[in-house]
N, C-alpha and C positions, 0 to 999 in steps of 0.2 A: 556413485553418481548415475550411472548408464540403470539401476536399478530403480532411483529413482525415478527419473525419468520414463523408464517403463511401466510403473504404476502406474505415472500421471495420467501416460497415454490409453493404458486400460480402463479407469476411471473414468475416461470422457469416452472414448470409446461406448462402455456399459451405458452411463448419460445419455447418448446421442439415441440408443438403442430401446434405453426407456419410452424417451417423447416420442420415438417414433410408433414405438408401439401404444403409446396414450394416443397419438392423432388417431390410429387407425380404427380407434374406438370400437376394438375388440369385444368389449363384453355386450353387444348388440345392441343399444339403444334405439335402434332401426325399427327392434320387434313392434307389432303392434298388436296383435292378439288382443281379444276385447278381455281385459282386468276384471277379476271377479273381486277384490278388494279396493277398487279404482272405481270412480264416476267413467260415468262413458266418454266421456271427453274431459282429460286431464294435463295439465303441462306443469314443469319443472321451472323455478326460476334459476336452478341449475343446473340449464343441460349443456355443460358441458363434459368431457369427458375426465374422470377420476384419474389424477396422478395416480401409479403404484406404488410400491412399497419404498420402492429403491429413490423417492423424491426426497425432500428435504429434512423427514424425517430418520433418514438413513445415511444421507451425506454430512450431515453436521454430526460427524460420531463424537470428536473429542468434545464437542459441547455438550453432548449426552451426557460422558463418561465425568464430568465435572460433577465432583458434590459424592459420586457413589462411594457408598463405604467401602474402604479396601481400595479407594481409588488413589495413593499419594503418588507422587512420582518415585522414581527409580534410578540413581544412575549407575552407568558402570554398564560393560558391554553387555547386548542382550536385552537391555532396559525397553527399548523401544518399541513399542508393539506394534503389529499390522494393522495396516486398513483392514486385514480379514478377520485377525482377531477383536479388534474393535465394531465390527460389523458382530459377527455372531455375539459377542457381550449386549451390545447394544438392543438387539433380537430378543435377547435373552428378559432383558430388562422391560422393553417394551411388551411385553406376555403379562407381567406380574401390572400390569394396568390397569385403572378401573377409568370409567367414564367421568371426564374434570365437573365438579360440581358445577353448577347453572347450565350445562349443555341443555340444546334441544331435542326432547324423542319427542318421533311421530310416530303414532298409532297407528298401525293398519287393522281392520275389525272394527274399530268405537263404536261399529251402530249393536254390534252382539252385545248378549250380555256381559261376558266376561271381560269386552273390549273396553265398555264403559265403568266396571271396575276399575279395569287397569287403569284407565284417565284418574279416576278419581283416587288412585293408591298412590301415583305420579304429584297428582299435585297436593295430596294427605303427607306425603312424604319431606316436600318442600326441596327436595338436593335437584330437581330437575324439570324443566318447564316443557309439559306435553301440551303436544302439537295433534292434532286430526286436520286430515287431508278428504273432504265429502263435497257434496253438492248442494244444490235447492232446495229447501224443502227437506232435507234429513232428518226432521225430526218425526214426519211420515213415514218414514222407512225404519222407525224403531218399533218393532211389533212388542217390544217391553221395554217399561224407562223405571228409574230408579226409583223405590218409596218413599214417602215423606219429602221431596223435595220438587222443585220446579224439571220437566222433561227437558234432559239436554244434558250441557255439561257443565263444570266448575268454572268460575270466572279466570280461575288463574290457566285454563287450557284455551291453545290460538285455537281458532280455526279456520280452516284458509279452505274457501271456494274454488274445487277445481283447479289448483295451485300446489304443488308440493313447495312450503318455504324451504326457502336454497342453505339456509341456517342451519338445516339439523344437523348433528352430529350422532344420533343414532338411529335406531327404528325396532320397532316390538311388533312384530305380526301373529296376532293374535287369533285367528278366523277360526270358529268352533267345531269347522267343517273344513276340511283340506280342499286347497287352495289350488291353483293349477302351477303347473311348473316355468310355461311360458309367463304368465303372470309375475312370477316371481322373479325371472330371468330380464324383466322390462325396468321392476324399480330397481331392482341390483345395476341396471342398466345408465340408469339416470343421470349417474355423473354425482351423488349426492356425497359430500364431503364425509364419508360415518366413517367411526372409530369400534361402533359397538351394532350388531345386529344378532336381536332373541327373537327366537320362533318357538311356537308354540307348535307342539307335534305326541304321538301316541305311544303311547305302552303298546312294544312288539314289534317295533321296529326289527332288532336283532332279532327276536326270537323265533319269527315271521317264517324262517326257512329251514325250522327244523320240527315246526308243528303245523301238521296240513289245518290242521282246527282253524287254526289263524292265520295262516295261509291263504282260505278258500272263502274264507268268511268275508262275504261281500260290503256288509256295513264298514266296515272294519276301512279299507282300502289303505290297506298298509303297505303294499308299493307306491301308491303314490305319496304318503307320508315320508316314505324312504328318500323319492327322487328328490322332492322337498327337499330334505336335507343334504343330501350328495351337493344338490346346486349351490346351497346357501355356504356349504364348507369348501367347494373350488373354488367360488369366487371369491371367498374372505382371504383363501392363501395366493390368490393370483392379486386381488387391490388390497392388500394389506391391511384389512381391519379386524376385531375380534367377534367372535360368534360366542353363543351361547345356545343352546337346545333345550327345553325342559316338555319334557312324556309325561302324559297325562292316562286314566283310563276314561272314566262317564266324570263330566262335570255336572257338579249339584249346586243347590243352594244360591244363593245371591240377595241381595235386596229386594225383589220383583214380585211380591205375595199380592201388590193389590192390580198388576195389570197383567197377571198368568190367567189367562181363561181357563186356563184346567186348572180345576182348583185341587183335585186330591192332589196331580202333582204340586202345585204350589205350598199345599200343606207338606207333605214330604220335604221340599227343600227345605221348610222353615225346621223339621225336624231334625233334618241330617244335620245343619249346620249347629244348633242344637249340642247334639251329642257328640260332634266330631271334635276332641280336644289334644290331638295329637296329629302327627302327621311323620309319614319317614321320606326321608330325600336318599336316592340312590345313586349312583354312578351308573350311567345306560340303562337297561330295564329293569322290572321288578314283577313281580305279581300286578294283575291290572285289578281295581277297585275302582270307587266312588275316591274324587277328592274334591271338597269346598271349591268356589270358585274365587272365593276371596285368597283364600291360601295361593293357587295358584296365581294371580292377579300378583300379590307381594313378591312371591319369586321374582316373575316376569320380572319386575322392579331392582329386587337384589341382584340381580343379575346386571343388569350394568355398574353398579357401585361395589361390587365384590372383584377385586381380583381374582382371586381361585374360582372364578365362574368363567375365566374368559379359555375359547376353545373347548368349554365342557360339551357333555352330552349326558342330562342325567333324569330323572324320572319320580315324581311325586303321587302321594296318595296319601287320604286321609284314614283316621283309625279315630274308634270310639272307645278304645280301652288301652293301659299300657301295650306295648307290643316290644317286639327285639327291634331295636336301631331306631326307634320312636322316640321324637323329642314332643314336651308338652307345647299346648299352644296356651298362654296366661293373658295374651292380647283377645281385653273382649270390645269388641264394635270396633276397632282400629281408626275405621270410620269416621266414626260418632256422627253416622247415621240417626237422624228423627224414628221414634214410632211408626208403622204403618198406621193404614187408616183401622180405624175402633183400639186405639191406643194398645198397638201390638207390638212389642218393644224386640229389638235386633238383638240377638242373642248367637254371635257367632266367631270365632277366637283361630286368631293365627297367631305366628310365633313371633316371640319375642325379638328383638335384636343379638341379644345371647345367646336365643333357641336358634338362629337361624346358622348360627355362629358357628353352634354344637352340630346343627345339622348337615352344612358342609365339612367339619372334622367328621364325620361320620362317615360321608358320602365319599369324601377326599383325603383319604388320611397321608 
């Protein structure tokens, strides 16, 4: 008895110690650094501050544990198990998580090209209903919109004026150009209810401090692609929700051949995607290359409906011939993208659901 009792009081004890630390609204939603992925003036309709881990998803353990295989009861002394073993089980379980179908993801990026893929692979996709958070007039501030189709985005994507909806439960920040760290430490800030947050980030991360090449190399800015992620994985382990990383090297290709002013590169793109019919998925880094934008667009996406994607950090590239750890890509227009304009037909192939399947056993064995 006297043991129980001491739990209890532990229990509320931790409790009392959580809300205090949610009032104090720790992960700075204060900051206000002007957002390079953010309208200049932007508000949350949920700003309040994000329960931790330790909230309701962590106190209702025996209801977790209901249903798990291996879960019967037991009796006979011994049988009963800890609130602590029930906590790390429950941890444990909550890891192999994928994002509940119909959730909200909101885009950060949509006006880049790659951003406006991803909207459009989110709602090609159908399991998840993407959100953009922009301003006035956005469709001025796409210096390229998609071919064949009206400038903008899919009917089935919100989009909310200067408002982050208070709804989402995940977020994909996508920006083709690294992002600043205050920036990113404001929407982590937000108080936004997410289970799931993927960032887009570079080939070399890791390898940054053992090769002055990539080290020194000023385009590159691969410290701050690193702080990037340092932030984005303390504060997933401090508010309890899952990350996902995926490294990139030069992204190519896209929809965009009739509103690229440079046209050799826009010929290029149409080439690479073209010829790229493979692609390998790594665990952290790899060699840096050219990879599709569309390919990487689909990750971005797998990655919240994959379990074995959650807490990753792994690294994609495309290839134009078999290669070692290369799966095919059989998905052609995924899309089903219209022609461009003088009836120039979309000729670009990512992986299959099997292929992608193969390419996390690969990457994650």
């Amino acid at each position: 008895r006297i043991m129980v009792v001491f739990r209890a009081v532990l229990a509320l004890a931790l409790l009392s110690c959580c809300t205090a630390f949610q009032a104090s609204g720790f992960l700075g939603s204060h900051l206000a650094n002007p957002a390079l992925f953010l309208p200049r003036s932007f508000s949350s309709s949920a700003a309040r501050a994000r329960p931790l881990a330790t909230s309701s998803r962590m106190f209702g353990l025996r209801m977790q544990l209901d249903g798990m295989p291996g879960g019967e009861k037991v009796d006979g002394p011994g049988a009963e198990m800890t609130e602590e073993m029930m906590m790390l089980i429950a941890l444990q379980q909550r890891e192999k998580m994928a994002l509940p179908e119909g959730s909200k993801v909101i885009v950060f990026g949509a006006l880049d090209r790659l951003g406006q893929i991803v909207v459009r692979m989110l709602a090609a996709n159908g399991r998840y209903k993407p959100a953009i958070q922009t301003s006035e007039g956005y469709l001025d501030q796409m210096r390229m919109t998609v071919d064949g189709v009206e400038p903008g985005f899919p009917p089935e994507a919100q989009v909310a004026i200067e408002e982050i909806p208070a709804d989402v439960s995940a977020a994909i920040l996508c920006l083709e150009k690294v992002s600043d760290v205050e920036t990113l430490k404001v929407v982590l800030g937000l108080g936004l209810p997410l289970k799931k947050f993927v960032l887009l980030s570079k080939i070399g991360v890791d390898s940054r401090e053992n090769d002055w090449k990539l080290k020194l190399n000023p385009f590159l800015k691969l410290d701050e692609w690193a702080a990037l992620e340092d932030t984005l994985k303390e504060t997933a382990d401090l508010s309890g929700f899952d990350y996902s990383i995926v490294r990139v090297g030069d992204l190519s290709g896209g929809p965009f051949y009739d509103t690229n002013r440079d046209f050799s590169q826009a010929l290029e793109d149409r080439i690479f995607d073209a010829e790229a019919k493979g692609c390998v998925l790594k665990s952290g880094d790899q060699d840096s290359g050219k990879v599709t934008r569309d390919a990487v667009a689909q990750l971005l996406v797998e990655c919240l409906a994959r379990p074995d994607a959650a807490n990753k950090v792994m690294s994609l590239r495309s290839v134009k011939e078999k290669t070692e750890g290369a799966v095919l890509c059989d998905e052609q227009n995924y899309l089903g993208l219209p022609p461009a304009r003088k009836n120039r037909a979309r000729n670009v192939f990512t992986p299959s659901k099997d292929q992608w399947a193969k390419a996390f056993a690969n990457a994650f064995p």
